[in-house]
Each structure stands twice: as C-alpha cells, then as structure tokens.
C-alpha positions in Angstrom: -62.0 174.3 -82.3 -64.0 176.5 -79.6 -65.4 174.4 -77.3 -69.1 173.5 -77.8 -69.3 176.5 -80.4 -70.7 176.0 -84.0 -69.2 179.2 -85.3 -65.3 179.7 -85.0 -65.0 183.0 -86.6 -66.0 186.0 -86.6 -66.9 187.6 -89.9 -67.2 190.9 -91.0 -70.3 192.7 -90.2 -71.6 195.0 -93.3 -73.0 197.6 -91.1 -70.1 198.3 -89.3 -67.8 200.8 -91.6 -64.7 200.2 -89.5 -65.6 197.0 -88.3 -61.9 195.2 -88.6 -62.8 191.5 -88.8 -61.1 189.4 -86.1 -58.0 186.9 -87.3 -59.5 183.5 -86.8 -56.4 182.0 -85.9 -55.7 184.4 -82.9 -57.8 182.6 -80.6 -55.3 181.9 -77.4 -56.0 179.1 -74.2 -58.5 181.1 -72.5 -60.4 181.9 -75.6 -61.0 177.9 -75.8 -64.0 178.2 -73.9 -66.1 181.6 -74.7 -68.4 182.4 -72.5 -72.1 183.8 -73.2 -73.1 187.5 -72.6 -77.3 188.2 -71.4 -78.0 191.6 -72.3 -81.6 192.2 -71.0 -83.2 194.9 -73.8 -86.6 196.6 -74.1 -88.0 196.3 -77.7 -90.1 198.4 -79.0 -92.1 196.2 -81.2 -92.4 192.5 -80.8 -94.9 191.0 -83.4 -93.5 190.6 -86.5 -95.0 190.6 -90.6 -94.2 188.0 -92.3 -93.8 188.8 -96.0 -91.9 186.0 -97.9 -94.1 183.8 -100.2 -93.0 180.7 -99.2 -93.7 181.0 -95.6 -96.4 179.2 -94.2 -97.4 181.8 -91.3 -97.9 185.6 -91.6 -96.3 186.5 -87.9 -93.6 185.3 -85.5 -92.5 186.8 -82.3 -88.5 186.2 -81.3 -87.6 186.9 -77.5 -84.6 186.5 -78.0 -82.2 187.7 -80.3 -79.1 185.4 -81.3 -79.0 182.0 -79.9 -76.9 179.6 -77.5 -77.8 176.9 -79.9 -74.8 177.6 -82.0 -76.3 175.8 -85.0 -73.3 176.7 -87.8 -75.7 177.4 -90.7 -78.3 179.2 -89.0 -80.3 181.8 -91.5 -80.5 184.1 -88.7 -77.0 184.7 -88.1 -77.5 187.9 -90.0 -79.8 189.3 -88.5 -77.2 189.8 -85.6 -75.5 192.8 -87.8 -78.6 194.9 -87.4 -77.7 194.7 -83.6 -74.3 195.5 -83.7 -72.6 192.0 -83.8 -71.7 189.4 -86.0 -72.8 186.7 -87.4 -70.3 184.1 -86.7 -69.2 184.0 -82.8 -71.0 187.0 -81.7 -74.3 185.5 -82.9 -74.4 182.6 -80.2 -72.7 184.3 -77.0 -74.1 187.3 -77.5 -77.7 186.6 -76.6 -80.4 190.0 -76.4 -83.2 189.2 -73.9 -86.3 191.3 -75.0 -87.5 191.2 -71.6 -90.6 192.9 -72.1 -91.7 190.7 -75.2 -95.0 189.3 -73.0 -96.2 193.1 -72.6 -95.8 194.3 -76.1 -97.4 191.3 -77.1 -100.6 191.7 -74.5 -100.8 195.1 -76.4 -100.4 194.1 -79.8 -103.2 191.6 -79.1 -105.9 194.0 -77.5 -105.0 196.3 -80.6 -108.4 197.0 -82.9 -106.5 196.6 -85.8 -105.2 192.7 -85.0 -107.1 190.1 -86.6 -106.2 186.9 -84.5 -103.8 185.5 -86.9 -101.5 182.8 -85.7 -98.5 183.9 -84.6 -94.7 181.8 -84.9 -92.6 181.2 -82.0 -90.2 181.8 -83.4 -89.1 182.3 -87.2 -85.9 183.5 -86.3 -84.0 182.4 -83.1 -85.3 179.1 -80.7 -87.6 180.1 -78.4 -86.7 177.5 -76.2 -82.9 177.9 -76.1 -80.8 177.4 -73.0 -82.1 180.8 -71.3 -85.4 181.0 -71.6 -85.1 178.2 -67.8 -84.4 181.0 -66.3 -86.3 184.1 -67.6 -89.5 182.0 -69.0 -90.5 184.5 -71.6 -91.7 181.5 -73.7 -94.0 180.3 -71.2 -94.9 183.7 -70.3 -96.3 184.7 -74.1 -98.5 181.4 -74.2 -100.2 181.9 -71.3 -101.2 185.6 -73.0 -101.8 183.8 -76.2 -104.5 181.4 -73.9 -105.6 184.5 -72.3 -106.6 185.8 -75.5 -107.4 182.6 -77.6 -104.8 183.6 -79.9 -103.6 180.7 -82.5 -99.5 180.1 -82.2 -97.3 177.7 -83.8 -94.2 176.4 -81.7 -91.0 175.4 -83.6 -87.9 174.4 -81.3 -84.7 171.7 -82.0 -85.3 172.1 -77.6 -86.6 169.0 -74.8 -87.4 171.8 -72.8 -90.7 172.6 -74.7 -92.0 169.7 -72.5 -91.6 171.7 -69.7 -94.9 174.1 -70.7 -96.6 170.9 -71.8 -99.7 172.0 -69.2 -100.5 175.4 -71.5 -100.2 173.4 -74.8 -102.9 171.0 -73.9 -104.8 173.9 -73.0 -104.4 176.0 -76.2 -105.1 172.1 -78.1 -108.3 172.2 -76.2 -109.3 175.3 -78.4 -107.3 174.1 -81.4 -104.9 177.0 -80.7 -101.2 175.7 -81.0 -99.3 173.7 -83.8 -95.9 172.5 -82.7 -92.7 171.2 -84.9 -89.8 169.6 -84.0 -86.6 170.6 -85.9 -84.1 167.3 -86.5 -81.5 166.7 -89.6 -79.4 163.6 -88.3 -79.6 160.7 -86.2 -75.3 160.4 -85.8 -75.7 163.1 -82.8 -71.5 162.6 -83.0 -72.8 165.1 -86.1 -75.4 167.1 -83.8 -72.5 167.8 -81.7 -70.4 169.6 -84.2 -73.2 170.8 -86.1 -75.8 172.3 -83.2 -73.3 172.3 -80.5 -75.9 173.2 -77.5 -79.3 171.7 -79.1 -80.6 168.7 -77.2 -79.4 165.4 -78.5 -81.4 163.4 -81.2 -82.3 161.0 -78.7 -83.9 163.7 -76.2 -85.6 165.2 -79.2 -87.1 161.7 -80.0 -88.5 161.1 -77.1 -89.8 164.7 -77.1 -91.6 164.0 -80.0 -92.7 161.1 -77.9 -94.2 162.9 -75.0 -96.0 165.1 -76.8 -98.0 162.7 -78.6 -98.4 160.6 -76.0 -100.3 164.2 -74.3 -102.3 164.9 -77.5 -100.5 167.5 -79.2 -99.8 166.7 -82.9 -96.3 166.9 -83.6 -94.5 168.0 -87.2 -90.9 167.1 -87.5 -89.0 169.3 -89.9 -85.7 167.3 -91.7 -83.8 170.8 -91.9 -82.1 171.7 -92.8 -80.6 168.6 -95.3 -76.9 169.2 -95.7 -76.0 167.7 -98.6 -73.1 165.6 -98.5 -73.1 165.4 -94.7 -77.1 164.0 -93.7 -79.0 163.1 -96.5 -77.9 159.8 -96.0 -80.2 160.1 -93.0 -83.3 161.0 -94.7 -85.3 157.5 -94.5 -84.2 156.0 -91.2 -85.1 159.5 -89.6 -88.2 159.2 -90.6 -89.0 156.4 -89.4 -87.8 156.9 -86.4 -90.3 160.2 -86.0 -93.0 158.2 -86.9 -92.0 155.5 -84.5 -91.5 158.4 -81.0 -95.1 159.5 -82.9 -95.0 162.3 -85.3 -97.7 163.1 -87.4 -95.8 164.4 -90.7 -92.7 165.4 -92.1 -91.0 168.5 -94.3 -87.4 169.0 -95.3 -85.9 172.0 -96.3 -82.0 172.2 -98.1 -79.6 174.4 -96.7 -78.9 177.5 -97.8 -75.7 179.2 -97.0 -76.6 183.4 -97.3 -74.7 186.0 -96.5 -71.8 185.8 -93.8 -73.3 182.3 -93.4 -71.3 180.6 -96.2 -68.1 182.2 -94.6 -68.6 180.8 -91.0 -69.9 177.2 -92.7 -67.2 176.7 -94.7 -64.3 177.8 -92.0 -66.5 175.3 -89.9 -66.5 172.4 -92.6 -62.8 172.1 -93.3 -62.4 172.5 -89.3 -65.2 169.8 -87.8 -65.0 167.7 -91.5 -61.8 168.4 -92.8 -61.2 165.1 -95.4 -65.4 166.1 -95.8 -65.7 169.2 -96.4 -64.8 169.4 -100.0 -67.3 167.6 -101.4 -70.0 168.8 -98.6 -69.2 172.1 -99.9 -69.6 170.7 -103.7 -73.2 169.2 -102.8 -74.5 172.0 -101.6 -73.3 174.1 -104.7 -75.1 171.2 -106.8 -78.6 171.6 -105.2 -78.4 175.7 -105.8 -77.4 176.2 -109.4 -73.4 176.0 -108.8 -73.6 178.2 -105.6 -74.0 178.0 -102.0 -77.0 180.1 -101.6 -80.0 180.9 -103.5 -82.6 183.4 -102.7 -85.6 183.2 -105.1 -88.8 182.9 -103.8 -89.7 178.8 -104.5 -86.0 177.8 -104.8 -84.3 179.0 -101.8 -85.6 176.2 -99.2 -85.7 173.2 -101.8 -83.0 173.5 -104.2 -82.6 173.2 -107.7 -81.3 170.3 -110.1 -81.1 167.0 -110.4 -79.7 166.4 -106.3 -81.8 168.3 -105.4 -84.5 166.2 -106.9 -83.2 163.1 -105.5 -83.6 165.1 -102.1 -87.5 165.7 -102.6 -87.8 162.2 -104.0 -86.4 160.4 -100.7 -88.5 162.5 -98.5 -91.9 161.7 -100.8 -90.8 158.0 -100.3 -90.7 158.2 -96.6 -94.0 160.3 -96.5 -95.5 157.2 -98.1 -93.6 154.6 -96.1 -94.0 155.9 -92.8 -97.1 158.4 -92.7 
C-alpha cells in the first residue's frame, strides 16, 4: 500500500474525455511514498450557498481544495474533478491553496446584500489540515469573522485548532463560533489506515479536552459510522467524548458516491482484506442494497433495519452520557 495514503488509486475523472485511468498495480519503489504538490490559486468566489435540506448551515468557505488528510471515504473527493484531478490519489497530494480566501471573504462580508449568516469552515475539505501551519489562512478568516462579528462554525478531525484557541474565546465572548470535532474509532491502528494524516484519537481527545476546559462548547460528530468496521465503537466513544468534555454527539453512515465507492472498495480489500467483504455487505445493508444513497433524509443516516440499530446505539449513548 502507499505509504500513509488513504486512496491507492486513481480513478477515472468524468470530466476528463481522454482521461486514461492509471493501472493501480503499476505503482514502482519510488512511487511508495508520493509526495504532496501546493499549488497556490486565486479564487474568484469564496463564500459558498448551501442548498441541501439536510444541512444544518446555509454557507461554508473551503481554503483549500483537496486534503492531506487522506480520509479514504471522503464525500469531497469529487469535487477534485471539477479541478482537473481525481478523486482517488490526486485528491490528497494535490492540495489548491486559495491564497486570497481572507480578502474575498472581507468583501463578501462588507457586501449590502450579506445578511450575517453563519458561515462553515469548512463543508468540504479540513480547514485545519497539515498546511494551513504554514500559510494560516484558517486563522486568518477568523480574525475577519471577529472583525466583523460574523457567526462561524468550525469542524476539523485536526489538534491544530488549539493552536487559534485565543480568537475562539473571543468570537465565544460574542456567542460567535460553534466548533465540532470529527471522530469514528477509538482503535487509531484503524485511524491509521482509514485517515492516514488526521491526528490520532488520542490527540483529538484531549482536543476535545482543552477546549472545554477554555469555554468553548465542543460537538463531536461519530462520522462517519462504517458499518462493519466501527460501529462496534459507537458507546465506548461516547463516553470517552463526554469524559475529555464534549457537550453532544451526532453520527452520520457512510456513504460511498461517485468515484468514492471505487477508491473504498480497492482500499478495503487492500487495508482489510479477510474484512472487506462483509464491510462492503454492511454498508450495502444500511442504503437499500447499495453503497451510496442520495435522497435528501436518507443519504447521512441510512435505511433498514442496520441502519436502525445504528440510530438506536447512538440515542442510547445520548442518554447514557449526555
């Protein structure tokens, strides 16, 4: 397998009309360990609607396009086609920095027409991932959404949110932020196949940790659940977020759309390969006998009787633990 990659392919790209997918058995020594491209990009637009029904937030705002995280099932990997690149490989070392994502946003802000609706960093790629240490655009848009009073919501699988702990108190002071904390597992011997370059469940604990301990409320998201591989995990996680301080919980079941369900499944029989059968077969039960499902009220909580037991563990923990 690549080293500390999630996807090992790289899948055809619809946009591309002689795009030649890439044999995924061609990889040689060198290609072992792929390095990450930064390609620094002016956007044009930075503030994003927010249509879908079952999304709590009408706006988010991405920096960055594609992500180092490398999580294999990832809903954003296709959104990398639009940009010229795949979903699979492509999609975590190809990384677009939108360099001048704290401008447009100023601008979008002093607009007549914006109402000062919350805004989501982010709802497609982690704003905290590996490179935003070194260009800071994260940091960079809170202190124009404190400039501005502007509401925004944080959601990261990332420690280094900590970091910018000194601007979330301040947009707290004004009840300005919200902040959630993405973990699926405890086994982090999972984490590590699954979200190759996320911070490890026990760094994400005790991020949970410190930013309770500074006032900020902290919502832990148990997604996505991967049937098969850690819904076993749903009780004992919870605890353990209300233990490092968490305030609630939420779970949302994978969904496998697109070119996603070809780089999972390549990636299942690779990291899980006595597993990944009946991972696979799981999944399918939660979504009507397939691996993804679209419809508006289905798509991030499944269908059938699984998924049922799903929704019934997580009510349980909510009245155990919070």
């Amino acid at each position: 397998m690549l080293k500390g990659r999630g996807a090992q392919i790289h899948p055809n790209n619809p946009f591309i009309e002689t795009n030649k997918p890439k044999d995924p058995n061609s990889f040689n020594d060198a290609d072992l360990e792929v390095k990450t491209q930064y390609i620094e990009v002016d956007a044009k637009t930075i503030v994003n609607s927010v249509e879908s029904p079952d999304i709590p937030f009408g706006y988010s705002l991405n920096p960055y396009q594609g992500c180092e995280h490398g999580c294999v099932y990832c809903y954003a990997r296709n959104s990398h086609n639009y940009w010229g690149y795949d979903a699979g490989i492509e999609f975590e070392t190809k990384i677009l920095i939108k360099r001048n994502a704290p401008e447009l946003l100023k601008k979008r802000l002093k607009s007549k027409s914006w109402q000062g609706d919350q805004i989501m960093l982010s709802g497609n790629t982690d704003c905290y991932q590996p490179i935003e240490s070194k260009y800071k655009l994260t940091r960079a848009l809170l202190e124009v959404c404190i400039e501005f009073g502007n509401p925004v919501g944080l959601i990261t699988k990332n420690s280094m949110i900590t970091r910018d702990l000194d601007l979330l108190q301040k947009l707290h002071k004004y009840n300005l932020i919200s902040v959630a904390i993405s973990i699926n597992t405890l086994q982090d011997e999972v984490r590590a196949f699954l979200e190759p370059r996320t911070a490890t469940i026990a760094k994400r604990l005790k991020t949970i940790q410190t930013l309770s301990k500074a006032g900020i409320p902290v919502v832990v998201l148990i997604a996505p659940i991967i049937p098969g591989l850690t819904d076993h995990d749903i009780l004992p996680l919870a605890k353990a977020c209300k233990e490092a301080g968490a305030i609630s919980i939420n779970h949302i079941i994978v969904r496998l759309n697109g070119s996603i369900a070809e780089v999972f499944e390549d990636w299942a029989h690779k990291a899980f390969p006595n597993r990944a059968k009946k991972i696979l077969q799981q999944i399918k039960e939660t979504h009507e006998g397939k691996l993804n499902d679209s419809r508006w009220g289905k798509r991030m909580k499944g269908s059938g009787k699984y998924a049922d037991i799903i929704a019934q563990q997580v009510s349980l923990a909510k009245k155990l633990y919070f």
